[in-house]
N, C-alpha and C positions, 0 to 999 in steps of 0.2 A: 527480526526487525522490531522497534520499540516506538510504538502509537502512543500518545497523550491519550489518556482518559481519563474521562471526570461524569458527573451526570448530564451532563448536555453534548455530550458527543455520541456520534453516531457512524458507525463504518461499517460498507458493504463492500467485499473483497470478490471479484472473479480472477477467477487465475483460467490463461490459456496455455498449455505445455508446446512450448513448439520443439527445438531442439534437443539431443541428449539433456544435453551441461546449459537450457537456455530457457527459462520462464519469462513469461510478458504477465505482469498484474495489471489492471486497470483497478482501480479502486476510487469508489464513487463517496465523497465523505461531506458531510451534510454537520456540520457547526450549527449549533442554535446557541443564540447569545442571549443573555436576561434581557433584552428591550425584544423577545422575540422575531427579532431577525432572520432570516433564515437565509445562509450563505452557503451557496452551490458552487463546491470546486471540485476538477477532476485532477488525480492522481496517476501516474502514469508510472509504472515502474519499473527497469528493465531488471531483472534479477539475472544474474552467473551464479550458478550453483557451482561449491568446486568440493567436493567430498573427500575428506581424509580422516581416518581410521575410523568411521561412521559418522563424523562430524560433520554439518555443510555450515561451508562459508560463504555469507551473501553481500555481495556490496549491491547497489541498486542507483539510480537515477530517477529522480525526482522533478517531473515534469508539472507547473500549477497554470494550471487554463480559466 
């Protein structure tokens, strides 16, 4: 998975393992913008892992609250 970064970005990642082949992220991601804003959104992300020849392949769903 490929996050924007820059100096004002901030991300805090928990991962729950439920299933084999079945990850749930929650990811708590915190923007600060130059007028000092501070923008609280939650990230939800279902992850399928699918492994082949050691490779994992991840598509995910992206949920913004």
């Amino acid at each position: 998975m490929i996050f924007p970064r820059n100096e004002n970005y901030f991300l805090i990642r928990v991962y729950f393992l439920g299933l084999e082949n079945f990850a749930i992220v929650f990811s708590l991601e915190f923007l600060f913008i130059s007028l000092d804003i501070k923008i609280f959104f939650i990230l939800t992300h279902y992850i399928h892992r699918k492994e082949k020849d050691g490779d994992i392949y991840v598509s995910y769903i992206k949920s913004r609250v």
